[in-house]
PyMOL CGO cylinders between C-alpha atoms (Angstrom):
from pymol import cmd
from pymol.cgo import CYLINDER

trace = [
    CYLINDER, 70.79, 73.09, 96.11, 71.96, 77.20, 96.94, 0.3, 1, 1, 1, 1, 1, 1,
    CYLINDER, 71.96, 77.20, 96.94, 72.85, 78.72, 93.97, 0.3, 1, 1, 1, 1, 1, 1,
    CYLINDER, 72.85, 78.72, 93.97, 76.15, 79.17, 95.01, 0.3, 1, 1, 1, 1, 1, 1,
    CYLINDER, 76.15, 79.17, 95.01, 76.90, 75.78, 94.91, 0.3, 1, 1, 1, 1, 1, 1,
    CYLINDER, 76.90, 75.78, 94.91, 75.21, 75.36, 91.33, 0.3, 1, 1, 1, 1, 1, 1,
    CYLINDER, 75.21, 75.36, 91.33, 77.65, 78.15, 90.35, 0.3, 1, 1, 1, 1, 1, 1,
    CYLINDER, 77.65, 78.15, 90.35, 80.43, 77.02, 91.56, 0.3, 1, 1, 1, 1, 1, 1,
    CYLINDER, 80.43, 77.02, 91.56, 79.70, 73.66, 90.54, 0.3, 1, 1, 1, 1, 1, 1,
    CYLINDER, 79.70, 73.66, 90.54, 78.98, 74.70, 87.20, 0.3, 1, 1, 1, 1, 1, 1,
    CYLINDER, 78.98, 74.70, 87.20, 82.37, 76.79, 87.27, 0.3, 1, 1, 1, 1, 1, 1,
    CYLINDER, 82.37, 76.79, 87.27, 84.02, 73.58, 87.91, 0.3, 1, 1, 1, 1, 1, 1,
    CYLINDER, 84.02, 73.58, 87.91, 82.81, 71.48, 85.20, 0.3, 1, 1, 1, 1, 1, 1,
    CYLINDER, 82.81, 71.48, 85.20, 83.19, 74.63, 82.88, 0.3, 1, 1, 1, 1, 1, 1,
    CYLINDER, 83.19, 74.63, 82.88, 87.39, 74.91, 83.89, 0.3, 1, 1, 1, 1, 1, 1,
    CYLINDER, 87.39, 74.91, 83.89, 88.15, 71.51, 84.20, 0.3, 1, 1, 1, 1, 1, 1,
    CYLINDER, 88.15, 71.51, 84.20, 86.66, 70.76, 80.39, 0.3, 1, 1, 1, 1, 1, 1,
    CYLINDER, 86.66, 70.76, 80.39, 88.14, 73.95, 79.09, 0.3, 1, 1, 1, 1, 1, 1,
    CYLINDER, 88.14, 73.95, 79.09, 91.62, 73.32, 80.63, 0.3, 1, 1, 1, 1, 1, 1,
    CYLINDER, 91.62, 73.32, 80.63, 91.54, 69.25, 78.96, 0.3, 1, 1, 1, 1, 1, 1,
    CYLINDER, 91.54, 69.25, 78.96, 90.74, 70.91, 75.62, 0.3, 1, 1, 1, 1, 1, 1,
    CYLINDER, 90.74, 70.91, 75.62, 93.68, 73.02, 75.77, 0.3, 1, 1, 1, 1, 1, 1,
    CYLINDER, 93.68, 73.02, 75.77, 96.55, 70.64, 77.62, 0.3, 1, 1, 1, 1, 1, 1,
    CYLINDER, 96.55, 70.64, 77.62, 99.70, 70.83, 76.47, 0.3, 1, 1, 1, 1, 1, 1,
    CYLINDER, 99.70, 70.83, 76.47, 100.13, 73.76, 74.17, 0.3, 1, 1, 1, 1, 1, 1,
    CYLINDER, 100.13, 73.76, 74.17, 103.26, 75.78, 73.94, 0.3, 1, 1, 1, 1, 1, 1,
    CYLINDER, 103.26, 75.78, 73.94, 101.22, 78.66, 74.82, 0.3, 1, 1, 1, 1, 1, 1,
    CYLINDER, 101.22, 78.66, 74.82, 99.97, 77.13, 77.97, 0.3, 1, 1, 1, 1, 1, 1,
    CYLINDER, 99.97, 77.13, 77.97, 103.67, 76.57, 78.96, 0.3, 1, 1, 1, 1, 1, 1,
    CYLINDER, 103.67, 76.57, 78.96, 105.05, 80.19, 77.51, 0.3, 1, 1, 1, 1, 1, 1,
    CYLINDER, 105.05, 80.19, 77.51, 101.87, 82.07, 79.78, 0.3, 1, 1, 1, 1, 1, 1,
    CYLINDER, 101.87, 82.07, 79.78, 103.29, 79.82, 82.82, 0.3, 1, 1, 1, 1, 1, 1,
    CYLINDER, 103.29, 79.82, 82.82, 106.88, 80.26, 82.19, 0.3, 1, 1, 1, 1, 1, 1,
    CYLINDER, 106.88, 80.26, 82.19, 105.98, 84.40, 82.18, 0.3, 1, 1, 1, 1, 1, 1,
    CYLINDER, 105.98, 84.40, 82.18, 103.95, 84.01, 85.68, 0.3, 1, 1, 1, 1, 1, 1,
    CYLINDER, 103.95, 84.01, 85.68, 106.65, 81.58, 87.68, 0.3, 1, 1, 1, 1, 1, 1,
    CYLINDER, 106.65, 81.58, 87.68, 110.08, 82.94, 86.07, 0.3, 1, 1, 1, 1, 1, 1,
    CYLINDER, 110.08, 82.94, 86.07, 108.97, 86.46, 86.33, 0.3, 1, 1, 1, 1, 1, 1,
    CYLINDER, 108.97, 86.46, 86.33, 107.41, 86.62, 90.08, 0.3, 1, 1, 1, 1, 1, 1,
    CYLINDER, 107.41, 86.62, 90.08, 110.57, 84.62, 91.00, 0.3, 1, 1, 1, 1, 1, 1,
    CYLINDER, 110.57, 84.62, 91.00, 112.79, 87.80, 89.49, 0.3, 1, 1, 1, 1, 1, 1,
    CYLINDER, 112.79, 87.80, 89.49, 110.62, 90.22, 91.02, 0.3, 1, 1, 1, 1, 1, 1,
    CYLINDER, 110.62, 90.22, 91.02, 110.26, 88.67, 94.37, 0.3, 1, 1, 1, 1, 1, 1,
    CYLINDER, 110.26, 88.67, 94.37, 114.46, 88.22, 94.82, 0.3, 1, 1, 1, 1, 1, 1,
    CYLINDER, 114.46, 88.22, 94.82, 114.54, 91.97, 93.82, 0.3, 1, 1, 1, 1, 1, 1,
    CYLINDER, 114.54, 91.97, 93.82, 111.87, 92.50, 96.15, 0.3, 1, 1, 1, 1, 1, 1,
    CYLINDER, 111.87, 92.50, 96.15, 113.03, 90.28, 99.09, 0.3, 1, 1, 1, 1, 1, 1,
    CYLINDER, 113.03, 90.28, 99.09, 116.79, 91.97, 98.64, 0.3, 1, 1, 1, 1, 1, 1,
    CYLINDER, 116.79, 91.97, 98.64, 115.94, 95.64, 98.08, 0.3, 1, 1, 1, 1, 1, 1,
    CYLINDER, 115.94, 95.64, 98.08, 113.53, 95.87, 101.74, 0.3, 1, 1, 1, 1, 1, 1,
    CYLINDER, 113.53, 95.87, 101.74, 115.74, 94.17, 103.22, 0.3, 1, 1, 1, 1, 1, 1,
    CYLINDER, 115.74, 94.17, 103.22, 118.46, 96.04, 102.45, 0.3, 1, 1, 1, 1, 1, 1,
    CYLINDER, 118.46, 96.04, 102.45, 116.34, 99.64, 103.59, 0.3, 1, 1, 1, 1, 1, 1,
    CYLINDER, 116.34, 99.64, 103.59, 115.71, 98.01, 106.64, 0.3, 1, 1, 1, 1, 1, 1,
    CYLINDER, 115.71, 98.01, 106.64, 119.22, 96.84, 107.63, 0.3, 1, 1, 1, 1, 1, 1,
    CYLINDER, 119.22, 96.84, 107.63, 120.24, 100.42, 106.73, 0.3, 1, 1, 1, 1, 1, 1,
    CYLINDER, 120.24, 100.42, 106.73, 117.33, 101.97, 108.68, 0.3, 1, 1, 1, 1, 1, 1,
    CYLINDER, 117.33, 101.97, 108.68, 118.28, 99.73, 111.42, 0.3, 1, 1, 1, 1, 1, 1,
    CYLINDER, 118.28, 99.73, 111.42, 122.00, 100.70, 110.86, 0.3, 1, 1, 1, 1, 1, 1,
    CYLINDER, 122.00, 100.70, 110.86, 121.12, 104.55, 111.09, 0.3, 1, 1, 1, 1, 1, 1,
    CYLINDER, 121.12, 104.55, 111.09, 119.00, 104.85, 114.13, 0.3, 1, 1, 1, 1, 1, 1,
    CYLINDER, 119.00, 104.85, 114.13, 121.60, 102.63, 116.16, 0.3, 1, 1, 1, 1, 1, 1,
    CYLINDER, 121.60, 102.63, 116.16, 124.05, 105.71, 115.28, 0.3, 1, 1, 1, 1, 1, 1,
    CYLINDER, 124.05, 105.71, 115.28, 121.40, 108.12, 116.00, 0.3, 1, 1, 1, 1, 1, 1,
    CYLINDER, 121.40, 108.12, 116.00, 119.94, 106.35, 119.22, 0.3, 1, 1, 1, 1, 1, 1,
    CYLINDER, 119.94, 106.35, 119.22, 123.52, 107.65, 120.57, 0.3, 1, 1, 1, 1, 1, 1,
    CYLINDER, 123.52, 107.65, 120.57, 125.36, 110.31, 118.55, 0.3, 1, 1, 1, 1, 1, 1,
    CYLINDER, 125.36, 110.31, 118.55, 122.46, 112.32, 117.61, 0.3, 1, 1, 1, 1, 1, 1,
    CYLINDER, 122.46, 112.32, 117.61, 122.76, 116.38, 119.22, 0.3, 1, 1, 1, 1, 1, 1,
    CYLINDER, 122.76, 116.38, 119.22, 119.19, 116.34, 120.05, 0.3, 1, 1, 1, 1, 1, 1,
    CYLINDER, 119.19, 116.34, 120.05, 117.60, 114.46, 122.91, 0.3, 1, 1, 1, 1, 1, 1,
    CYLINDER, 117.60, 114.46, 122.91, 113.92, 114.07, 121.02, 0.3, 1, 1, 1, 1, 1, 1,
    CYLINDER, 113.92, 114.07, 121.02, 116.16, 112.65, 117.74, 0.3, 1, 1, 1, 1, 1, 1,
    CYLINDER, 116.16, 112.65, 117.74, 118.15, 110.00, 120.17, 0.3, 1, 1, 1, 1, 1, 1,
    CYLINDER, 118.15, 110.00, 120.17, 114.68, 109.00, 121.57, 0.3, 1, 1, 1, 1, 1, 1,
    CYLINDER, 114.68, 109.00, 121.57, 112.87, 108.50, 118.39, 0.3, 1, 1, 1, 1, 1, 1,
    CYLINDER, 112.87, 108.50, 118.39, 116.33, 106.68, 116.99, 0.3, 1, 1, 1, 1, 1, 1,
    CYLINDER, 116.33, 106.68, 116.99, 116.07, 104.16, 119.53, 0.3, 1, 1, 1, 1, 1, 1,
    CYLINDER, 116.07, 104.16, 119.53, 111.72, 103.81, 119.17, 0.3, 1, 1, 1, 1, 1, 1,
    CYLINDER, 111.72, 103.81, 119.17, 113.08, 103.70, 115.11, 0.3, 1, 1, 1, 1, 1, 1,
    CYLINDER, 113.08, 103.70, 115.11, 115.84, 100.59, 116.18, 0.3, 1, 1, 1, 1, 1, 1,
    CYLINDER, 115.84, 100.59, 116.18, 113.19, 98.64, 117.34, 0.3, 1, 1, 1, 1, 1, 1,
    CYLINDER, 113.19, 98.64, 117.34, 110.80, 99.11, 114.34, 0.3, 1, 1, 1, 1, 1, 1,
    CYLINDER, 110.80, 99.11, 114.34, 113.43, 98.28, 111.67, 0.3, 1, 1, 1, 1, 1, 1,
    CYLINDER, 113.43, 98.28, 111.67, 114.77, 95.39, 113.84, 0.3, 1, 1, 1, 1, 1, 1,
    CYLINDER, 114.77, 95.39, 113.84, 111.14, 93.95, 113.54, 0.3, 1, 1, 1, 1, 1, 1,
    CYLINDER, 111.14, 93.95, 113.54, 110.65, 94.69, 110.21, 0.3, 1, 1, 1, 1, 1, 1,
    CYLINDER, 110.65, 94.69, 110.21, 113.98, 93.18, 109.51, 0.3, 1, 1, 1, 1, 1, 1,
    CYLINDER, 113.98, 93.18, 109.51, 113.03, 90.13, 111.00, 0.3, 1, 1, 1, 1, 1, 1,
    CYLINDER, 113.03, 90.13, 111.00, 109.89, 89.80, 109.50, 0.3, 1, 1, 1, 1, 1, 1,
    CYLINDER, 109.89, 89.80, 109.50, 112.16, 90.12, 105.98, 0.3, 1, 1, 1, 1, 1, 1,
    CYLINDER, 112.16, 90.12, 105.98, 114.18, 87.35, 107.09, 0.3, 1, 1, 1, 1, 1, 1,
    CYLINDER, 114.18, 87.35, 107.09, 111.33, 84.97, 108.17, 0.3, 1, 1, 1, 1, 1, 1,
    CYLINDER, 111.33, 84.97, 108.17, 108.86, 85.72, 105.76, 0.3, 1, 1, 1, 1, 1, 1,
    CYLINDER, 108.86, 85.72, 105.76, 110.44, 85.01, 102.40, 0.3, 1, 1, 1, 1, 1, 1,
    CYLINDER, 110.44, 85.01, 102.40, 107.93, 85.24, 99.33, 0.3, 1, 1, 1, 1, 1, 1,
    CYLINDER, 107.93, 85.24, 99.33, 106.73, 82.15, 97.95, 0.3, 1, 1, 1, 1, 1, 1,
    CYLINDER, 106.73, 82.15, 97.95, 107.83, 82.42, 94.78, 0.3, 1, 1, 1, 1, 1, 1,
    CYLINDER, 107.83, 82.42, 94.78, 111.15, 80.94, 94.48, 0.3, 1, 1, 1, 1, 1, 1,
    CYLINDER, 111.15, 80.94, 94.48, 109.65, 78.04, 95.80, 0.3, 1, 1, 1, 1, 1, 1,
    CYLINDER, 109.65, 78.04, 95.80, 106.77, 77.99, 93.35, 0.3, 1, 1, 1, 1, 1, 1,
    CYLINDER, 106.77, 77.99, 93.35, 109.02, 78.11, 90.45, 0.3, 1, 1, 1, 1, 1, 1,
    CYLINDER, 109.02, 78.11, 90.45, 111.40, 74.94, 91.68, 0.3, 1, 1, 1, 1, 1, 1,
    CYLINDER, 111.40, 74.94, 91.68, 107.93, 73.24, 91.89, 0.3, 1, 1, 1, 1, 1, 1,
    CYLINDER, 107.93, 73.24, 91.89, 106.62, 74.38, 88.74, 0.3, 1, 1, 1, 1, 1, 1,
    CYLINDER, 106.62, 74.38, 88.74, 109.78, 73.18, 87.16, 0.3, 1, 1, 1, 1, 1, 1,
    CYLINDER, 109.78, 73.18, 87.16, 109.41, 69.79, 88.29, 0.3, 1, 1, 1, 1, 1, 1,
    CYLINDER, 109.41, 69.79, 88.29, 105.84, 69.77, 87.01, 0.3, 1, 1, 1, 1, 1, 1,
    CYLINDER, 105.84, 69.77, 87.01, 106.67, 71.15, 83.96, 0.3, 1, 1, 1, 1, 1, 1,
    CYLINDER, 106.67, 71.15, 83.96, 109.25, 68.21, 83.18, 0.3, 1, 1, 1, 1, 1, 1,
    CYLINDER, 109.25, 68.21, 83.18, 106.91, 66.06, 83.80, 0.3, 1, 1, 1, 1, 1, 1,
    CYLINDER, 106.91, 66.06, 83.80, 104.22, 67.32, 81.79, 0.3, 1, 1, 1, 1, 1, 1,
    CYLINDER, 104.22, 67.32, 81.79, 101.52, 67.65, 84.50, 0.3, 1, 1, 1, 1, 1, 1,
    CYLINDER, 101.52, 67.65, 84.50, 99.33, 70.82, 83.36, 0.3, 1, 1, 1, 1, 1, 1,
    CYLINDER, 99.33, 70.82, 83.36, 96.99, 70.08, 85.91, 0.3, 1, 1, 1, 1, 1, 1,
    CYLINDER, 96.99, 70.08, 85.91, 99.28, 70.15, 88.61, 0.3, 1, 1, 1, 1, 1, 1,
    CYLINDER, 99.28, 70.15, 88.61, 101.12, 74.07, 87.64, 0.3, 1, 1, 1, 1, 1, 1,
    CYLINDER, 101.12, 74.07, 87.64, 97.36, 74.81, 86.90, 0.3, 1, 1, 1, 1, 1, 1,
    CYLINDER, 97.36, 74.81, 86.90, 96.81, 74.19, 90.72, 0.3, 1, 1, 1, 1, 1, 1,
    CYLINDER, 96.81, 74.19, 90.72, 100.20, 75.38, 91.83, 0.3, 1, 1, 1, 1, 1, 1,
    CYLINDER, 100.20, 75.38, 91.83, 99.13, 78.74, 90.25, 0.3, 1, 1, 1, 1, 1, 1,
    CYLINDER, 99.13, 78.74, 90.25, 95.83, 78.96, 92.20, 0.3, 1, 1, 1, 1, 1, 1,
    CYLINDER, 95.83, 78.96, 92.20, 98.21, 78.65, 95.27, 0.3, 1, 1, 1, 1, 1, 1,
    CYLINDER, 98.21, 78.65, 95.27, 100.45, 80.91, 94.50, 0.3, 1, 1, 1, 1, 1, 1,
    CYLINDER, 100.45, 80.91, 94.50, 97.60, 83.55, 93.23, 0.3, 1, 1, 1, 1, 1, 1,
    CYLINDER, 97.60, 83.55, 93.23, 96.21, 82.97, 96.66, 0.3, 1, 1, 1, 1, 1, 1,
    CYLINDER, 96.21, 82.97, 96.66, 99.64, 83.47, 98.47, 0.3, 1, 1, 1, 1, 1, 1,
    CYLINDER, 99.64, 83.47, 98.47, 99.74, 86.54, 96.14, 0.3, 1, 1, 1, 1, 1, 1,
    CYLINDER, 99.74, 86.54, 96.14, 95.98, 88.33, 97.78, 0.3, 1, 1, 1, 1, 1, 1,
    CYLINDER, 95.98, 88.33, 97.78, 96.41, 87.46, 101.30, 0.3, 1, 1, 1, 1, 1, 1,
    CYLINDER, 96.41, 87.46, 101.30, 100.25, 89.14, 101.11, 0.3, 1, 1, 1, 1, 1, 1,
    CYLINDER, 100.25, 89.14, 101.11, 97.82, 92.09, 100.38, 0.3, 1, 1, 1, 1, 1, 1,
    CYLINDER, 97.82, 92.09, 100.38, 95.04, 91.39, 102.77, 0.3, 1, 1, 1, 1, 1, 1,
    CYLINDER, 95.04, 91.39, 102.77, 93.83, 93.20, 106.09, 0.3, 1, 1, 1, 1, 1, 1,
    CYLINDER, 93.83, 93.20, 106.09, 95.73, 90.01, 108.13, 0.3, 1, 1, 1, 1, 1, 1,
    CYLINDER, 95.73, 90.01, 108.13, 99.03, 91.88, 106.60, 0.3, 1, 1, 1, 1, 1, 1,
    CYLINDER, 99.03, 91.88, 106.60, 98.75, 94.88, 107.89, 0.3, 1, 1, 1, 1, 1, 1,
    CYLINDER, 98.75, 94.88, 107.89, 97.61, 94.26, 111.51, 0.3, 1, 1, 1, 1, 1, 1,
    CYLINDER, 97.61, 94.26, 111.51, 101.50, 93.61, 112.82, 0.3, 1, 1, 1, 1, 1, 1,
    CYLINDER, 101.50, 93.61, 112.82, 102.49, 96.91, 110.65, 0.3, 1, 1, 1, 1, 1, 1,
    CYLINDER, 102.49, 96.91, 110.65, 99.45, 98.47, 112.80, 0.3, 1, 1, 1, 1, 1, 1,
    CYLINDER, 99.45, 98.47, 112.80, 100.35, 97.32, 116.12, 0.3, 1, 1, 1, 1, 1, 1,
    CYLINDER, 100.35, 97.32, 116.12, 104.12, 98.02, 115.79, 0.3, 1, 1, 1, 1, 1, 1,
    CYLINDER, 104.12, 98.02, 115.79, 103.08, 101.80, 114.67, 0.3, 1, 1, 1, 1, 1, 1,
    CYLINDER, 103.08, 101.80, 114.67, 100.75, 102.57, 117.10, 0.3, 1, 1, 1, 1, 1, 1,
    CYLINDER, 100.75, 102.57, 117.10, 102.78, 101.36, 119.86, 0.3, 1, 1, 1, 1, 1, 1,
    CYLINDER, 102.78, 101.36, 119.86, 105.91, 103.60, 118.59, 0.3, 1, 1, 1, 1, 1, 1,
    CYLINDER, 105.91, 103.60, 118.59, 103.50, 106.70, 118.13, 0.3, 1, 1, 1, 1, 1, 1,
    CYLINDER, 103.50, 106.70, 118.13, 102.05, 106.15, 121.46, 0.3, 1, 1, 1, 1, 1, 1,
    CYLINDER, 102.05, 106.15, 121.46, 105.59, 106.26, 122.93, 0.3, 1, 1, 1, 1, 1, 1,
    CYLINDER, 105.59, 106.26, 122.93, 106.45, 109.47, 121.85, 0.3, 1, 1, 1, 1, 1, 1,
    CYLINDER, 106.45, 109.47, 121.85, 103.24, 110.69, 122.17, 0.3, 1, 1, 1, 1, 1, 1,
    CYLINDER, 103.24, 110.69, 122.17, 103.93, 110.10, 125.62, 0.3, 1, 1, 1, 1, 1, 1,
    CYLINDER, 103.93, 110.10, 125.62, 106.86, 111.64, 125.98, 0.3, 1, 1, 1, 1, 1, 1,
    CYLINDER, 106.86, 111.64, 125.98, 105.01, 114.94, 125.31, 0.3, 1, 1, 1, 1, 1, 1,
    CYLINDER, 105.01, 114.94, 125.31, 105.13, 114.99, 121.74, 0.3, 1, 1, 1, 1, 1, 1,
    CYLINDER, 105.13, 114.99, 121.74, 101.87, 114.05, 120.16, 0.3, 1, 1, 1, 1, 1, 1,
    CYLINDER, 101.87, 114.05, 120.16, 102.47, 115.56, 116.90, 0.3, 1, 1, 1, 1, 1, 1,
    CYLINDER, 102.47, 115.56, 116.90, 105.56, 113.27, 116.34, 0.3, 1, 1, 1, 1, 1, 1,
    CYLINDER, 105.56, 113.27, 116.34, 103.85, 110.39, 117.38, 0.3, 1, 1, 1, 1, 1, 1,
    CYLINDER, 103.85, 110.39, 117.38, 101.13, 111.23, 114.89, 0.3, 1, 1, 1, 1, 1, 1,
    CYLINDER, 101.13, 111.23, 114.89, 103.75, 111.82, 112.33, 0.3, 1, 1, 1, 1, 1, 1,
    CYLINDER, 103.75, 111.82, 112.33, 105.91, 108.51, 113.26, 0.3, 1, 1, 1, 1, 1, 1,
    CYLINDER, 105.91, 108.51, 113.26, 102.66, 106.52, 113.31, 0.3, 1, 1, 1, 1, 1, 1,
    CYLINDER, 102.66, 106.52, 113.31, 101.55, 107.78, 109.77, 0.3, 1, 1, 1, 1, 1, 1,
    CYLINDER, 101.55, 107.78, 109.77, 105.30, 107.33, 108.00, 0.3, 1, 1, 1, 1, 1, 1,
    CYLINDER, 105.30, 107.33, 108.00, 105.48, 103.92, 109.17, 0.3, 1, 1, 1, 1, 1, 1,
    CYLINDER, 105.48, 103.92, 109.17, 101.87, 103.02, 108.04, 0.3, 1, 1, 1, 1, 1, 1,
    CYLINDER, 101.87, 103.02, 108.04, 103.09, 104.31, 104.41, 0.3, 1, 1, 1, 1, 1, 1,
    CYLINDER, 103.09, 104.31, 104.41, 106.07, 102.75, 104.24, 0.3, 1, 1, 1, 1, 1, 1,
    CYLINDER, 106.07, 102.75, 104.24, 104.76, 98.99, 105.31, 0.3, 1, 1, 1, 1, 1, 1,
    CYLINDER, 104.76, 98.99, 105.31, 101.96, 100.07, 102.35, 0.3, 1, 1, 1, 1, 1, 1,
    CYLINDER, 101.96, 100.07, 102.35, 104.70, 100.16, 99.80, 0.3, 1, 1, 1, 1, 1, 1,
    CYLINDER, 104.70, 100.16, 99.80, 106.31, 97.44, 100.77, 0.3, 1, 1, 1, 1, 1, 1,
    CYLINDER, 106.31, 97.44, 100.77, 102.60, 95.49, 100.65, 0.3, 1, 1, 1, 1, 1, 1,
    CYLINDER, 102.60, 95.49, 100.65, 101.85, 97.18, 97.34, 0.3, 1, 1, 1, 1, 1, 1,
    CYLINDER, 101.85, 97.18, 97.34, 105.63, 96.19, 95.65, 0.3, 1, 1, 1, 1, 1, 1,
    CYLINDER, 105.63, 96.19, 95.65, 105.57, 92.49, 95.97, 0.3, 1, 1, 1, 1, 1, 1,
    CYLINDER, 105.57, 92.49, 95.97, 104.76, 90.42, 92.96, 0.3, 1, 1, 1, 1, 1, 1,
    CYLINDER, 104.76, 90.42, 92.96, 101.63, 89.77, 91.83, 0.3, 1, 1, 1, 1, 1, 1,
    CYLINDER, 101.63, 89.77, 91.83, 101.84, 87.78, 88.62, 0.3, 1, 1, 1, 1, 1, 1,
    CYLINDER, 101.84, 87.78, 88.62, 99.99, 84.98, 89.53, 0.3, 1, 1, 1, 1, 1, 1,
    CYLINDER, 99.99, 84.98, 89.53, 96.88, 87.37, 90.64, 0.3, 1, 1, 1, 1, 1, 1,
    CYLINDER, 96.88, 87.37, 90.64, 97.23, 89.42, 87.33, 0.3, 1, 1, 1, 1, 1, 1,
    CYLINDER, 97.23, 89.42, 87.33, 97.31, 86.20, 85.24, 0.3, 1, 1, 1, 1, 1, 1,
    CYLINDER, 97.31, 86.20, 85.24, 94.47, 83.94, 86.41, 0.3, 1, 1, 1, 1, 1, 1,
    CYLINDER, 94.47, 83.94, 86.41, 92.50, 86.68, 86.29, 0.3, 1, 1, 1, 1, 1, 1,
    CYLINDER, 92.50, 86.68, 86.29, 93.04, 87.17, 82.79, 0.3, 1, 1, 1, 1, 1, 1,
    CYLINDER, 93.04, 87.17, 82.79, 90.58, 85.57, 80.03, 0.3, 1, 1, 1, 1, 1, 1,
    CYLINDER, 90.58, 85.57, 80.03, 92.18, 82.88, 78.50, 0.3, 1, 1, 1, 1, 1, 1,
    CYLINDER, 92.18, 82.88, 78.50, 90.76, 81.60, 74.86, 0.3, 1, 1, 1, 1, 1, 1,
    CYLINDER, 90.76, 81.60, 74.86, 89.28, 77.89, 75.14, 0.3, 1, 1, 1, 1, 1, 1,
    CYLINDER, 89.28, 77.89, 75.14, 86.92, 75.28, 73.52, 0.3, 1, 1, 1, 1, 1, 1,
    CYLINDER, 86.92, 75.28, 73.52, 84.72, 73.80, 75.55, 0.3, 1, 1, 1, 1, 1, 1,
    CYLINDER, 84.72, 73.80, 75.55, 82.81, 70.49, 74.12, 0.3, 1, 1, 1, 1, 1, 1,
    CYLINDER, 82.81, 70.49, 74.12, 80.16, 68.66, 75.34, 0.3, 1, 1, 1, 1, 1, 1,
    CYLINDER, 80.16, 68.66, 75.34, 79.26, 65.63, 73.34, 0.3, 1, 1, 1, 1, 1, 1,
    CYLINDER, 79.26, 65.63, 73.34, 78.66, 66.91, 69.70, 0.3, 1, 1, 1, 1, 1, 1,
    CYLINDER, 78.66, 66.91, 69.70, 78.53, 70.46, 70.52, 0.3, 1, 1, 1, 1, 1, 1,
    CYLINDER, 78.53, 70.46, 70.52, 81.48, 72.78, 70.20, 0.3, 1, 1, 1, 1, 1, 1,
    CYLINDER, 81.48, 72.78, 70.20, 81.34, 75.97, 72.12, 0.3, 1, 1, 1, 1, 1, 1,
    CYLINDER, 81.34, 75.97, 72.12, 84.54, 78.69, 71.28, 0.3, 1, 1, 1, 1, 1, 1,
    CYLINDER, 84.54, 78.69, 71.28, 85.00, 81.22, 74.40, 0.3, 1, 1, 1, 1, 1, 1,
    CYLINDER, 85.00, 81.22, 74.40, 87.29, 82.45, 76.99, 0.3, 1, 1, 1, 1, 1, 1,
    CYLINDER, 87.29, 82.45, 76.99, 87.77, 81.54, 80.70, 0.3, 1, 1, 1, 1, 1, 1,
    CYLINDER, 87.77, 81.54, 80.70, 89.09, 82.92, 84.05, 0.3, 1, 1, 1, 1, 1, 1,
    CYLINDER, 89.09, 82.92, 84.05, 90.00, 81.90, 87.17, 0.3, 1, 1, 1, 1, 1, 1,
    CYLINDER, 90.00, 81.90, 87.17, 88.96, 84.46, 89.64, 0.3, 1, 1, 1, 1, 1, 1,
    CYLINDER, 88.96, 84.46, 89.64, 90.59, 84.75, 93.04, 0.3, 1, 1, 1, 1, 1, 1,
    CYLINDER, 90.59, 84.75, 93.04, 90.45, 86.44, 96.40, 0.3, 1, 1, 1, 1, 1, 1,
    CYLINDER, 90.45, 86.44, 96.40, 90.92, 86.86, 99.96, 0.3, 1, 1, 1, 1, 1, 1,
    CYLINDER, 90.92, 86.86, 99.96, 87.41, 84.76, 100.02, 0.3, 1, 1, 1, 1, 1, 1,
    CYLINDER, 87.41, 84.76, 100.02, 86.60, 82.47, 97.53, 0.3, 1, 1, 1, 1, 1, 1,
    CYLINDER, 86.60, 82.47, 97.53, 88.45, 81.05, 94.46, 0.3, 1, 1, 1, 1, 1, 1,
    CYLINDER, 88.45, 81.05, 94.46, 85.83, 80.35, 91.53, 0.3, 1, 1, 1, 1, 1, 1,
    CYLINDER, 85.83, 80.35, 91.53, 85.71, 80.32, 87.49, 0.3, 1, 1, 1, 1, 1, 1,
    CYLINDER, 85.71, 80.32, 87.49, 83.97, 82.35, 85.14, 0.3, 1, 1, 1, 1, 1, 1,
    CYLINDER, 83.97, 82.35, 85.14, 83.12, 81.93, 81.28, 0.3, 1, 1, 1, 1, 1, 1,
    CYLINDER, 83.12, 81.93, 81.28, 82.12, 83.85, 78.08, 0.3, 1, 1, 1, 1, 1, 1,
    CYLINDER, 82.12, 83.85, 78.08, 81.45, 83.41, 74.64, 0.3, 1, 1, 1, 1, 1, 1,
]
cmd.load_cgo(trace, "trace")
């Protein structure tokens, strides 16, 4: 068998015997209330705050696109009403999942099922890196380029540059704000007691996630 499958078989046996030992606990539930109640404050700030710099982008460069003294500013105010109307859109579509993780983890909760927020966590840690992955800046990267190459080629290639640049650093702040408390959690150690038939082993464990693999780790 690859070692990478003995690891991560290994890792397995290692979680699933450390979370049993420790089911239950009011710590368990306090660390999970943090995560879910926290990410779902900090992704309604989040969801409400870009969208509301959007809609006022969006809002501005209408005005501009028509009342604006300079012919290069009404240009760029109409490339600028299609970018925020995009990124608008994208606001509106792609809600973070965390509102809905925390009406699930609720339910679970009630019903006592540690195993089931344990996974729901995973999941939303997931959701969490791939928010912040390469796939979630390619749109950002199209949508600039395009815009830069359209003023570029209306003779001003410095603007473009510059256009092409502030929108790249914008879309990284937005990427860079959302929550992350399920990431910053899970890949926290966590005490535990692992036993295997009369032997009692004290340690720590953590679930380590990203973009490629999801696996478990333990010391003692």
């Amino acid at each position: 068998m690859p070692m990478f499958r003995v690891w991560a078989a290994s890792a397995l046996v290692l979680f699933t015997l450390s979370t049993q030992a420790q089911a239950q606990s009011s710590t368990d539930w306090t660390m999970y209330d943090d995560v879910f109640e926290n990410g779902a404050h900090h992704a309604a700030w989040w969801d409400a705050g870009w969208t509301g710099i959007y809609a006022t982008s969006l809002a501005f460069d209408a005005y501009q696109s028509s009342e604006a003294s300079s012919r290069n500013d009404r240009f760029d105010a109409r490339v600028g009403v299609v970018k925020s109307a995009l990124a608008l859109g994208g606001m509106l579509t792609d809600r973070q999942p965390h509102q809905a993780a925390l009406i699930e983890y609720e339910r679970l909760k009630a019903r006592g099922e540690l195993s089931g927020v344990q996974a729901l966590g995973l999941q939303l840690a997931q959701a969490e890196r791939e928010r912040r992955g390469f796939e979630a800046r390619l749109s950002s990267l199209l949508v600039n380029s395009v815009a830069g190459a359209v003023i570029a080629a209306d003779g001003r290639e410095r603007d473009g540059a510059v256009n092409f640049a502030t929108g790249m650093l914008i879309n990284e702040l937005q990427i860079w704000t959302q929550p992350n408390q399920a990431s910053s959690a899970i890949n926290r150690f966590q005490p535990a007691r692992l036993s295997v038939g009369p032997v009692t082993l004290d340690g720590e464990y953590a679930l380590l996630i990203s973009p490629q693999q999801i696996g478990a780790t333990w010391r003692y």
